[in-house]
BAKEZA-616720 format. One line per 5 residues: number of its first residue (from 1); their letters; for each residue x, y, z of C-alpha. Coordinates in pm, whole numbers, m for minus. Each point is the difference from the previous one (the first is absolute). Layout:
N
NUM) A) X/Y/Z  ...
***
This chain:
399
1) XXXXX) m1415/1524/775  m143/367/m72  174/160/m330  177/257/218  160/m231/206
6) XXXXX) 111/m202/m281  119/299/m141  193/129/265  154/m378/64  126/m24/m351
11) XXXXX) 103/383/m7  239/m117/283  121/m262/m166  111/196/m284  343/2/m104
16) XXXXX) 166/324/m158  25/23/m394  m303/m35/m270  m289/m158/92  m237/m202/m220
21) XXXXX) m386/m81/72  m149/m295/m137  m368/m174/102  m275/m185/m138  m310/185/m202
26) XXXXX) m222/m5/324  m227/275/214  241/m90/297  332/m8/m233  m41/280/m116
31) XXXXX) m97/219/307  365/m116/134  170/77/m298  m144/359/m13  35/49/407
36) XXXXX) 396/m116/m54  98/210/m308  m220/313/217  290/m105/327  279/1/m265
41) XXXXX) m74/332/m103  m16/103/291  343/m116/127  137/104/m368  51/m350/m92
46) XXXXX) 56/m75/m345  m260/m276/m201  192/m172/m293  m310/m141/m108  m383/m63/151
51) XXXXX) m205/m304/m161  m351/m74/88  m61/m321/m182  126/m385/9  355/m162/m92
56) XXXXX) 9/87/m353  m26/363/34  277/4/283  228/m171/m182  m79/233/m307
61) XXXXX) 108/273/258  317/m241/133  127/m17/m338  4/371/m96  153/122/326
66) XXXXX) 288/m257/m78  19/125/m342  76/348/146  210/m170/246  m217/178/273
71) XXXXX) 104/m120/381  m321/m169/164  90/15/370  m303/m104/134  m371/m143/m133
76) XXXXX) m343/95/194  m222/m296/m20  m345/m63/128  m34/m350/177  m130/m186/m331
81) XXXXX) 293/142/m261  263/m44/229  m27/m363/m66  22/35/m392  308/m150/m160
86) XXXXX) 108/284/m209  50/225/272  168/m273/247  270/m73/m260  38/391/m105
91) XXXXX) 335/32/120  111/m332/m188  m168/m9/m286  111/433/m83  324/23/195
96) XXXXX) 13/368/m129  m289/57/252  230/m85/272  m156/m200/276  m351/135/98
101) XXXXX) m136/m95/307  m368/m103/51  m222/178/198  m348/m82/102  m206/84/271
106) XXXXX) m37/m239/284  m329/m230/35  m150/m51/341  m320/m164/m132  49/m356/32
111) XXXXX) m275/m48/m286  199/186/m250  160/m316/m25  m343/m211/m58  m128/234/m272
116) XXXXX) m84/m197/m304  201/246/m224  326/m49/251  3/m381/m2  m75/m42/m408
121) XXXXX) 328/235/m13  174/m216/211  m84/m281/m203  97/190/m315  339/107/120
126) XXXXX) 122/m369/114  m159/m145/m363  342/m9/m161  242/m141/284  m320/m261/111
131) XXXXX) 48/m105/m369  383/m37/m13  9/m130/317  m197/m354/m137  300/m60/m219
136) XXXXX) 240/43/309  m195/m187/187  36/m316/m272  397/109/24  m11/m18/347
141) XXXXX) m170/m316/89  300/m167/m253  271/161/227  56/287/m230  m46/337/31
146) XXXXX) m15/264/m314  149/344/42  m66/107/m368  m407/83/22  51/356/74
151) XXXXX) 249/67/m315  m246/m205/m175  m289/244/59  182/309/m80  107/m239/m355
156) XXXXX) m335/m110/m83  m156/355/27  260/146/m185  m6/m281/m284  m410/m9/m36
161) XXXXX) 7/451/m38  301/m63/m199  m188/m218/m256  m333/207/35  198/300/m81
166) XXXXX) 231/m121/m300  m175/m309/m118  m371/100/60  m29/314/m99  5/164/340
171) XXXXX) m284/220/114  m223/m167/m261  74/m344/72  m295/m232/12  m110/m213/270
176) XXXXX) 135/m331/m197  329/157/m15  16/118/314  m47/m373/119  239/m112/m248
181) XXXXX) 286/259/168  m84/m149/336  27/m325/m114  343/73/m79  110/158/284
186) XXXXX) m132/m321/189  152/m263/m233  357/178/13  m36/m42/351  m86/m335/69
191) XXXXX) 245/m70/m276  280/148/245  m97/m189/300  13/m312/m218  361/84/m12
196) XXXXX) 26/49/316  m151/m312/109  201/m187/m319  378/163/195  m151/m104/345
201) XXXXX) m97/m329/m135  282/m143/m225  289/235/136  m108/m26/389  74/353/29
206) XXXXX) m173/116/338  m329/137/m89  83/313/235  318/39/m270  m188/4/m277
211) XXXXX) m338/175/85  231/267/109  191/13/m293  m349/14/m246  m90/297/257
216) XXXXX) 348/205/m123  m45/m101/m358  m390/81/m30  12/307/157  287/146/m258
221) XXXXX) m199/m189/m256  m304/266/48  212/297/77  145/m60/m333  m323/m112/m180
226) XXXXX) m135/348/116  282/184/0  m3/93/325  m343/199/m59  m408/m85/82
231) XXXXX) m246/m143/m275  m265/157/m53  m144/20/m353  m249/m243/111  m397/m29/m84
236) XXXXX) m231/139/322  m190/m334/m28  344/m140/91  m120/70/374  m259/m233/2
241) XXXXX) 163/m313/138  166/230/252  m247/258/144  m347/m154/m192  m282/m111/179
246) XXXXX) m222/m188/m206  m121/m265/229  m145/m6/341  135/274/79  328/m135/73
251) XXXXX) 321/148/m220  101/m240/m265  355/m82/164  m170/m100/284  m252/m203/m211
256) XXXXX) 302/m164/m164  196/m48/306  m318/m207/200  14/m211/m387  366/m54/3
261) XXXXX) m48/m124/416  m298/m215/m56  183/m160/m329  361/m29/204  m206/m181/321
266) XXXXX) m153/m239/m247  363/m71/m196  150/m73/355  m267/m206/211  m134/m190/m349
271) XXXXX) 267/m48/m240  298/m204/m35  223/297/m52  m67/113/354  21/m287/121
276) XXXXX) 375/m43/m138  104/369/115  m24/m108/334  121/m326/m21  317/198/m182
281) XXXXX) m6/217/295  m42/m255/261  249/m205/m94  232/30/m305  172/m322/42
286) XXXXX) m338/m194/31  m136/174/m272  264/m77/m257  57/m391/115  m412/0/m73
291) XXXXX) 45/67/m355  m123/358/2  134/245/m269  115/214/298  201/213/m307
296) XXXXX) m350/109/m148  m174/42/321  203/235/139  67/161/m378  m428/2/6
301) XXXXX) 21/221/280  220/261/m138  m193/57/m277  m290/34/163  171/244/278
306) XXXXX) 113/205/m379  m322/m35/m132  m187/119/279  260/342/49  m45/30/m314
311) XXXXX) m347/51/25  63/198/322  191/264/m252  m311/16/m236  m251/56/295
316) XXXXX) 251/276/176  51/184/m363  m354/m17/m82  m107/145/386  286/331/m71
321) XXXXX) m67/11/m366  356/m53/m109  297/m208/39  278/59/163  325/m143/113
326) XXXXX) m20/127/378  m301/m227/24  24/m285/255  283/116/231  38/m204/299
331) XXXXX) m322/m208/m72  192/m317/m14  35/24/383  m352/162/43  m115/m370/m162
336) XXXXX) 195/m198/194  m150/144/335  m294/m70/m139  70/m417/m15  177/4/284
341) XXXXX) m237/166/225  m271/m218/m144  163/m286/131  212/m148/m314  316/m160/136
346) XXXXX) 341/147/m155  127/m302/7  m226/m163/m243  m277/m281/5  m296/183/202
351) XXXXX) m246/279/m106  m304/134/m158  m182/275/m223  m227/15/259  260/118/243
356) XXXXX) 193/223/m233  m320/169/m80  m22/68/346  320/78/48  m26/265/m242
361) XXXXX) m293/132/132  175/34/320  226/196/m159  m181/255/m168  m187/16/336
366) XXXXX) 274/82/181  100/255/m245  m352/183/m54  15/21/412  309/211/m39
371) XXXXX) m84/208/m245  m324/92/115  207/132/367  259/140/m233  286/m189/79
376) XXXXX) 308/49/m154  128/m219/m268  284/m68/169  m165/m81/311  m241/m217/m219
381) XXXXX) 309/m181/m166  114/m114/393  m330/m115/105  m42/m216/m350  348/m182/50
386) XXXXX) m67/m47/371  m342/m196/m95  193/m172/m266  265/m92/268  m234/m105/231
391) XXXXX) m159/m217/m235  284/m199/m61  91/m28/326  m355/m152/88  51/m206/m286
396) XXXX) 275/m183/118  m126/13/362  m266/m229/m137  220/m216/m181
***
């Protein structure tokens, strides 16, 4: 698409109020960027703010509009920063921005899609819900189900700055301590699904009960912790698990997510605790009159579904640089797609991490698709739930 048509599409697509620009540090970025605040001026449009640069620097800019409690009507993206986080969640994670809509121009290139830069970014932005969704999947395959990862998230980010910033001595915190403060955001939350699993377990409260119960109670947990307010007194090198690149070329989360895969494929096709989730899940009756400690299998996976959130939390605070308590909205259905569509059965007793994996890929396809022909998150929302839909459906056809 030529930059004047581009222009002129996403010039139509304008809503009325203040306008911000935001694209990568790139020749072809920035050409946009300069050609859109040129047609603004032109139709006497007013720019809140214009960033040339990546996700830290547009969050930077997020966070001082909201300060001023300046209205963000609408946000001109180029193709690749339309997909970054910080400017997806905008309107949730600075309500005083109002609800900004995304606009990017439209790609007709089929190989936009196959650039090398495009797919490592898709394989970035589904790092944290692949890795939360091998914990569901262990859930899952024991007929469970755990609502609470997405509270978790926005609790484990806000507990690990939290520590780095009171405990650690904030900006100058040193990498040890920095590990030590993530360590504790992951402990507190595998120590929480522990208690969930321990209530499901020994009180045979339905797991939906309590998972959605932890969900309430975590998320008021971090809005308290921090006070209803972003953490960011945090050390630069604090990105590095988050945006580094240190091997291969590949970012670090997505280094640590292909780890976590190849470690959770081995733990269920080669160990006896796999082996006794799906016998759990397969038949609880069986299970138990076999002498299995169905209690501390299922309790097992819990934890791990915490521990693994919880780690989620540290990899999303470390990618934005802060923590927050408006992290992880709605990711707890985001991850359950994810199994479901990679064939796990809801019912319990069949799956794999190979198929989640997938399933999460399949996903974030479907997601990068729509954002790089500018489709409405709305419209975006419909088309996820349909696929999730469907997948169920073909689920039980097969059954």
């Amino acid at each position: 698409m030529t930059g004047e048509l581009a222009v002129s599409q996403m010039m139509a697509a304008l809503p009325d109020g203040n306008v911000m620009i935001a694209v990568s540090d790139q020749a072809e970025d920035r050409a946009l960027a300069e050609s859109l605040a040129v047609a603004l001026g032109k139709g006497n449009r007013s720019i809140a703010a214009k960033i040339i640069g990546d996700p830290k620097a547009a969050r930077a800019a997020l966070v001082e509009l909201a300060s001023k409690s300046t209205r963000v009507d609408a946000i001109l993206c180029s193709a690749s920063s339309s997909a970054w986080l910080v400017l997806q969640e905008a309107g949730t994670d600075f309500p005083a921005l109002g609800k900004p809509v995304i606009i990017a121009p439209r790609s007709e290139k089929w190989p936009t899609f196959l650039k090398a830069d495009n797919l490592v970014n898709i394989a970035n932005q589904i790092a944290v819900i692949a890795i939360l969704a091998i914990g569901m999947t262990m859930v899952i395959i024991t007929s469970g189900i755990d609502l609470s990862v997405g509270s978790l998230i926005a609790l484990s980010a806000v507990t690990t700055t939290l520590l780095i910033r009171d405990c650690f001595g904030g900006v100058e915190a040193s990498a040890f301590s920095m590990i030590l403060a993530a360590l504790g955001g992951v402990l507190l939350c595998g120590l929480i699904g522990w208690g969930s699993g321990w209530i499901i377990t020994r009180l045979s409260v339905p797991p939906f009960i309590v998972t959605l119960a932890v969900m309430l109670a975590a998320s008021g947990l971090a809005y308290r912790l921090a006070e209803n307010q972003s953490i960011y007194q945090v050390p630069e090198s604090f990105v590095w698990l988050g945006r580094g690149t240190d091997f291969f070329g590949l970012p670090n989360a997505v280094l640590l997510m292909l780890v976590l895969y190849a470690l959770a494929h081995g733990v269920m096709t080669q160990t006896r605790l796999g082996r006794h989730l799906y016998a759990v899940g397969g038949n609880l009756e069986a299970a138990m009159l076999s002498g299995l400690p169905v209690s501390g299998i299922i309790t097992t996976a819990y934890v791990i579904s915490g521990l693994l959130a919880g780690l989620g939390g540290v990899v999303t605070a470390s990618l934005l640089k802060s923590g927050s308590p408006t992290y992880g909205g709605m990711y707890e259905l985001y991850v359950i797609a994810a199994v479901v569509v990679g064939g796990t059965r809801l019912s319990g007793g069949k799956g794999s991490m190979n198929g989640t994996l997938v399933g999460a890929f399949i996903i974030a396809v479907l997601q990068n698709g729509m954002n790089l022909t500018n489709v409405e998150s709305n419209t975006q929302k419909i088309v996820l739930g349909l696929v999730l839909l469907g997948a169920v459906i073909m689920n039980r056809t097969r059954r």
